[in-house]
C-alpha positions in Angstrom: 0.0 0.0 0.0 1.2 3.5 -0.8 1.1 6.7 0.8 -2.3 7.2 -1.2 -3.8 3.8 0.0 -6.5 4.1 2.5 -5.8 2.8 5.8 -10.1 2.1 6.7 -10.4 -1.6 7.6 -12.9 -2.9 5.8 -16.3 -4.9 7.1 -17.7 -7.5 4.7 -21.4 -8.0 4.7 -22.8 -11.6 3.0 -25.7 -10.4 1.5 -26.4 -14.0 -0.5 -24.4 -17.4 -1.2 -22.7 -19.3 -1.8 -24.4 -20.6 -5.0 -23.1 -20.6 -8.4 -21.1 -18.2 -10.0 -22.5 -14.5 -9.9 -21.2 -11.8 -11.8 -21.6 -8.2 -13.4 -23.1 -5.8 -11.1 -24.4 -2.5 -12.6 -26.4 0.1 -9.7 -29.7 1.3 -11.5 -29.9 4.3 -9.0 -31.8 2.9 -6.3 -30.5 -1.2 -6.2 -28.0 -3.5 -7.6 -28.5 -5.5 -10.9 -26.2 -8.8 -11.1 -26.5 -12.1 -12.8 -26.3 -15.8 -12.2 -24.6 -17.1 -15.1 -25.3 -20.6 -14.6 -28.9 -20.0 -13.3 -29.5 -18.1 -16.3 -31.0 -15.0 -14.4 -30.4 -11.4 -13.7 -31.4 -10.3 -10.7 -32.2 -7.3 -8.5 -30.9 -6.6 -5.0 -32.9 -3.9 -3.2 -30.7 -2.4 0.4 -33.9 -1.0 1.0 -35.2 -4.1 2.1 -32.6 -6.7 1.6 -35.0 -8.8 -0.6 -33.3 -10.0 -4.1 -36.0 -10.2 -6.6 -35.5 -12.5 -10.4 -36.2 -9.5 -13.2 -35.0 -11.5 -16.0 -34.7 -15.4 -16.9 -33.9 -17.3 -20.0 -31.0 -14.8 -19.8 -28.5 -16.6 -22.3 -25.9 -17.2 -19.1 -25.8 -13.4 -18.6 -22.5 -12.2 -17.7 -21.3 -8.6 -17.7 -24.3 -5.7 -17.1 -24.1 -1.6 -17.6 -27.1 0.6 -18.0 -26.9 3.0 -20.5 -27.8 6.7 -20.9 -31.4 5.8 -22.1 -31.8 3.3 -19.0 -31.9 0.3 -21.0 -30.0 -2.7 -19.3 -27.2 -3.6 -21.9 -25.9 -7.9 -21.3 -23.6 -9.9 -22.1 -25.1 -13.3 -23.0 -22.5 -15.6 -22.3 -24.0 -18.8 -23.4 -26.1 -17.0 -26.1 -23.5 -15.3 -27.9 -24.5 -12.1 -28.3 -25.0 -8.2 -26.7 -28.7 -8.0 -25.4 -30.7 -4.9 -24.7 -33.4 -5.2 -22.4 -35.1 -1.5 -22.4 -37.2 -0.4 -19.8 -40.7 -2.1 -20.7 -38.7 -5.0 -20.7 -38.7 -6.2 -24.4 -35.4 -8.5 -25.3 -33.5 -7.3 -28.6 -30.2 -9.5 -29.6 -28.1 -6.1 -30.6 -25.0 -8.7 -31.9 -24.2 -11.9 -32.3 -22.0 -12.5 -34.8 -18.3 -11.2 -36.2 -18.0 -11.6 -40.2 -20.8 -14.0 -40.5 -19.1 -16.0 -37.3 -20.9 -16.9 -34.1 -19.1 -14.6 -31.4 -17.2 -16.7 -28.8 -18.7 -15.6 -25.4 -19.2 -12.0 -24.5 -18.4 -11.4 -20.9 -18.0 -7.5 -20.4 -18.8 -4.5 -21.7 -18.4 -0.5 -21.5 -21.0 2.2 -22.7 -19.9 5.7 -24.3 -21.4 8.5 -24.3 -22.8 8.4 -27.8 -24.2 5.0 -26.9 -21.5 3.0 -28.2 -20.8 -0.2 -26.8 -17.2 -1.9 -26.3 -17.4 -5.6 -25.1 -14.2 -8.3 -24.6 -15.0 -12.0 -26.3 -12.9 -14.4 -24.7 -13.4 -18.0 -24.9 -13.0 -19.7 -21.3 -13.8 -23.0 -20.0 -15.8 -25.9 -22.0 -16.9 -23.7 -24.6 -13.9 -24.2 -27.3 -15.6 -27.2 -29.4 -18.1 -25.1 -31.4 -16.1 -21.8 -31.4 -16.3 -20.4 -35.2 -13.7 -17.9 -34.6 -10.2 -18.3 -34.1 -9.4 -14.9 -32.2 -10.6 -13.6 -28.5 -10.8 -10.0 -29.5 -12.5 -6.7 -28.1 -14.9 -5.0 -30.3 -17.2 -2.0 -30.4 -20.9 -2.1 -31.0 -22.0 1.5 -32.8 -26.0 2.0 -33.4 -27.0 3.2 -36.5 -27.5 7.3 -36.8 -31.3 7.1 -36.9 -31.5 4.6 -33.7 -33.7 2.1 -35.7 -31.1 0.1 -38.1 -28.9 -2.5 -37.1 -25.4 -1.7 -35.1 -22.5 -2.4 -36.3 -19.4 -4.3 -35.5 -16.0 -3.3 -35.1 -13.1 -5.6 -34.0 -10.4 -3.5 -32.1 -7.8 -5.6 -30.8 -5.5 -8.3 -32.7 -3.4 -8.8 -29.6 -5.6 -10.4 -26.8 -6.1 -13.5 -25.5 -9.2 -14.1 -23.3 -9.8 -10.2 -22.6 -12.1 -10.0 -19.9 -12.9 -6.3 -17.7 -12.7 -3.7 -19.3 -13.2 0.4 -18.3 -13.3 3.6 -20.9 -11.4 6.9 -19.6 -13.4 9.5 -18.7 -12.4 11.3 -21.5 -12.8 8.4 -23.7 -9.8 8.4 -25.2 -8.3 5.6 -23.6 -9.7 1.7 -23.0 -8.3 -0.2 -19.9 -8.6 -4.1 -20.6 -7.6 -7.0 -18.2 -5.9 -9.5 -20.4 -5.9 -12.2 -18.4 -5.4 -15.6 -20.4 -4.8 -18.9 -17.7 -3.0 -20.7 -20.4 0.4 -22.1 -20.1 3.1 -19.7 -21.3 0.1 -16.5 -21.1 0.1 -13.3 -19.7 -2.0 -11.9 -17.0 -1.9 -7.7 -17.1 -3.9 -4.7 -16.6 -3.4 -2.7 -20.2 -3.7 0.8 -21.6 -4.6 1.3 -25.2 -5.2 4.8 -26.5 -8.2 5.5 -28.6 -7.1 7.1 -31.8 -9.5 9.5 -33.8 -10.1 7.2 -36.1 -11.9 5.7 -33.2 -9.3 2.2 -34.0 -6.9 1.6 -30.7 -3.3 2.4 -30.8 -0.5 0.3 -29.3 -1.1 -0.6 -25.5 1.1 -0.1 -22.7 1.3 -2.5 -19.7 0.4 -1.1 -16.7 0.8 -4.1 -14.2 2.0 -7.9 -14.7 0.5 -10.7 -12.4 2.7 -12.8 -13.5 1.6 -16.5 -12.4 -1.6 -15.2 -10.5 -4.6 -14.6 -11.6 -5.2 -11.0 -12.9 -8.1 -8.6 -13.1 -11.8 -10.0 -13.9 -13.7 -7.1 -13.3 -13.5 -3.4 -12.6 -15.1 0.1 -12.0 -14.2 3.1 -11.4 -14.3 5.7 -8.3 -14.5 9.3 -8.2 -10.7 10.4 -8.0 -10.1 8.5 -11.3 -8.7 5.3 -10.0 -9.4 1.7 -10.8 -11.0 -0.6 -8.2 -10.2 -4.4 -9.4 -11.4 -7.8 -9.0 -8.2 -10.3 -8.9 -6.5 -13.5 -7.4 -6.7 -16.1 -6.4 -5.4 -19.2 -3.6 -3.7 -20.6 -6.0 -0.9 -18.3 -6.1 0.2 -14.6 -5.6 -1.4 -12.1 -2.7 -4.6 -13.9 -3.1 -8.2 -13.0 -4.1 -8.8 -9.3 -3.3 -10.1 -6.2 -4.3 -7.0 -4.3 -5.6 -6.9 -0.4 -6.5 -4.8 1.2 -9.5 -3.7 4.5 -10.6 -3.9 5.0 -14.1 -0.3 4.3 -14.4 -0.4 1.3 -12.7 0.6 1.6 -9.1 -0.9 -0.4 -6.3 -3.3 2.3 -4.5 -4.5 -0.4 -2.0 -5.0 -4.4 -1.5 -7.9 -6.0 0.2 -8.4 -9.4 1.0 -12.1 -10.7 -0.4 -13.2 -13.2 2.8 -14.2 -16.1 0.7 -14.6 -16.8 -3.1 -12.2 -15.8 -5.9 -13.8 -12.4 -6.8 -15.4 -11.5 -10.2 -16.6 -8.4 -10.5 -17.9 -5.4 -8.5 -19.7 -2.0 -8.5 -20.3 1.0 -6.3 -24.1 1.9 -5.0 -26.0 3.0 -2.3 -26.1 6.3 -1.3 -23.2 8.5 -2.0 -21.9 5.9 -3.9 -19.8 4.6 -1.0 -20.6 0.8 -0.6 -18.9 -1.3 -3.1 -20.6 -4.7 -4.2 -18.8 -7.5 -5.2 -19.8 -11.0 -7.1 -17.5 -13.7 -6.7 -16.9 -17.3 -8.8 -18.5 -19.4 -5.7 -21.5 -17.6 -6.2 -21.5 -14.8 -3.3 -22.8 -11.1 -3.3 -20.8 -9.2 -0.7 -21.1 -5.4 0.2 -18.3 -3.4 1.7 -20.5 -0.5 3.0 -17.7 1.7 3.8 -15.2 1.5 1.7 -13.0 5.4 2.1 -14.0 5.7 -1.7 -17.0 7.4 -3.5 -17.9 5.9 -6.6 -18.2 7.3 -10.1 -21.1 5.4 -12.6 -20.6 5.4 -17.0 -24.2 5.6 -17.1 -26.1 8.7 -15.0 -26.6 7.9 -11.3 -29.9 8.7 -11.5 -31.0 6.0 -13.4 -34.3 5.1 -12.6 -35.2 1.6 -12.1 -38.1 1.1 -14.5 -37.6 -2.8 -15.3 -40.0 -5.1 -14.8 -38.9 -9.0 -16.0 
């Protein structure tokens, strides 16, 4: 921990699990939105009355979450393939699914810009590889068409990943922070930097942190001074599972250890944006409710929750 690391102990609260694996919490304003890949749901967590409510099933193994500008909930279908919009009546639309006429591998996560663009990672993990149609894990960028009715199109952006996973945009958005973070033998495991050229195509990356032989970031978010709060680690080797925080250049902020579970993802919320939630692979939805950090949300904190299921 450095000079600029917090020094506030942190208090875990359980708030459900262990199950099976959760994973990509988004705040809507007033609760929490995360999903149950393997239970094919997206659910609801309310703190005003601790209840956690099934909005969506049939979800396509639902991984990574983010509202955008409109409120509409924005997926990653895992299982399904494909970006999926859920707006707020409700109705399903499949925004993606394919890459040059190729079924996409599995989307897991996924930013919004401001003009409504959305940048996703495809990686291929686990027992998924014998009907992949693609041979790249790539990040690309979903852009909808100028009069909001047409299909979106598809960019690929990277030619240099392998299993991308989290991934944040820069304020600015001129610069995209993806966790590369590939468990094969001989792979790498690092938090990188790419700048966002004008063409709108991504220049060469920088590395900002190695994990070496651990396991490296999953998912991310951001807090209100600009820094990166991080999912990463496990037992297996390294510091361990924790919630890590970065500069932008890389340095270790500040290390907390996650009580159980390898963590997967995690979001600010409540009031203030000071409690930060955090899914983890066993299954659990933890809340730190204190954390010494305010968050900061890509979509507006205001957000009204409006979905029904």
């Amino acid at each position: 921990m450095t000079a600029e690391g917090s020094t506030l102990a942190w208090e875990w609260e359980l708030l459900a699990g262990p199950a099976t694996i959760t994973e990509g919490p988004a705040w809507d304003g007033s609760g929490l939105f995360y999903t149950s890949i393997d239970e094919n749901e997206i659910r609801r967590y309310d703190p005003a009355t601790g209840e956690i409510t099934t909005i969506y099933r049939d979800s396509g193994g639902a991984n990574g979450l983010a509202f955008g500008p409109d409120g509409s909930l924005y997926a990653c279908a895992g299982t399904g393939r494909g970006i999926v919009r859920y707006d707020t009546a409700g109705r399903r639309s499949v925004l993606a699914d394919r890459f040059e006429e190729n079924r996409l591998n599995s989307p897991n996560d996924l930013a919004i810009d401001t003009k409504g663009a959305i940048w996703f990672t495809d990686p291929r993990y686990g027992d998924y590889h014998d009907d992949r149609e693609l041979d790249h894990d790539s990040v690309y960028r979903l852009t909808p068409a100028e009069d909001g009715e047409g299909a979106w199109s598809i960019q690929r952006l990277t030619t240099d990943t392998t299993r991308p996973n989290g991934l944040l945009l820069s304020w600015d958005e001129r610069t995209l922070y993806v966790a590369q973070s590939d468990y094969a033998a001989g792979s790498v495991r690092q938090l990188r930097a790419y700048p966002v050229r004008e063409d709108g195509l991504l220049g060469a990356y920088a590395a900002l942190h190695d994990f070496g032989e651990a396991r490296g970031i999953d998912g991310m978010c951001w807090d209100d001074a600009g820094n990166i709060v991080a999912t990463c680690g496990w037992e297996l080797s390294g510091p361990g599972s924790r919630i890590a925080v970065f500069g932008t250049d890389g340095t270790v902020l500040e290390e907390h250890a996650v009580p159980a579970g390898r963590p997967t993802n995690c979001a600010f919320g409540d009031q203030g944006l000071t409690t930060l939630y955090v899914t983890t692979m066993d299954g659990r939805l933890y809340r730190v409710a204190n954390t010494g950090r305010r968050g900061h949300l890509q979509a507006p904190a205001g957000t009204p929750y409006r979905h029904g299921g």
